[in-house]
C-alpha positions in Angstrom: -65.6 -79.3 44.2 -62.5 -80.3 45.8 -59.8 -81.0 43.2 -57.9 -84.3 43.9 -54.0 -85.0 43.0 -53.1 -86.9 39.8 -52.0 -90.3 40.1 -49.3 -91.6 38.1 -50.3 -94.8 36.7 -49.5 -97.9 38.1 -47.6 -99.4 35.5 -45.0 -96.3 35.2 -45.2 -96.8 39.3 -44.1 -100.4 38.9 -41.1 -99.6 36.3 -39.9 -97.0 38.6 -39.8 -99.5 41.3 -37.9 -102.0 39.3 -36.0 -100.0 38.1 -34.6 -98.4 42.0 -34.8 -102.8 42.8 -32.2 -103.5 40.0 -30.6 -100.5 39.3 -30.6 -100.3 35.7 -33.2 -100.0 32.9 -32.4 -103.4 31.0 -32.2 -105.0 34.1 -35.8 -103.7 35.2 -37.0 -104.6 31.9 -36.0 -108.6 32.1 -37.4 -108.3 35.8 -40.7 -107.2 34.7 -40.9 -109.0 31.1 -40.6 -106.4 29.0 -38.3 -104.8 26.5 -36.3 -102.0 27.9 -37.8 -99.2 25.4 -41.1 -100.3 28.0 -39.6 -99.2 31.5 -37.6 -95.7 29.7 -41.0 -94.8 28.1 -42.7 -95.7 31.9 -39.8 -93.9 33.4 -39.8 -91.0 30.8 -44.0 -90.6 31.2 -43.0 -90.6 35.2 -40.5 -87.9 35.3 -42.9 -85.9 32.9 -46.0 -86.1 35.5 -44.0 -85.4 38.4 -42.0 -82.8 37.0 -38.9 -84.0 38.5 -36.0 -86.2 37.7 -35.9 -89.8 38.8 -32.4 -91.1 37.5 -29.2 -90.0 36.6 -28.4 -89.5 32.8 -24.9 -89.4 33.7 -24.2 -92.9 34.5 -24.0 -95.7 32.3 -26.5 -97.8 31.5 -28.5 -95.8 33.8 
C-alpha cells in the first residue's frame, strides 16, 4: 500500500497565509476573525507538523 504525505489542515494552512499577508499574528487574527491565541495555536500546530520553523521569534510582535 502506498503511503501518502500528511496534509496539514486547512485552517492552520489559512493562518499561515494570513499571517505571511499581514505580517503579524494580531493582525492575521482581525483579518480572519479570530482572536490571536487562534492563528499562534494554527501557526504553533503548523511548525509542529512540518517540523520546521515558519516565523521569527526574534521580532516583535512577530
Amino acid at each position: 500500500m502506498e503511503r501518502r504525505p500528511h496534509i496539514p489542515p486547512l485552517a492552520a494552512l489559512h493562518a499561515f497565509m494570513a499571517y505571511a499577508r499581514t505580517g503579524g499574528i494580531r493582525r492575521a487574527a482581525v483579518a480572519l476573525g479570530v482572536d490571536h491565541a487562534v492563528v499562534s495555536r494554527h501557526l504553533r500546530d503548523l511548525e509542529a507538523t512540518l517540523g520546521t520553523a515558519l516565523r521569527d521569534r526574534g521580532k516583535a510582535g512577530g
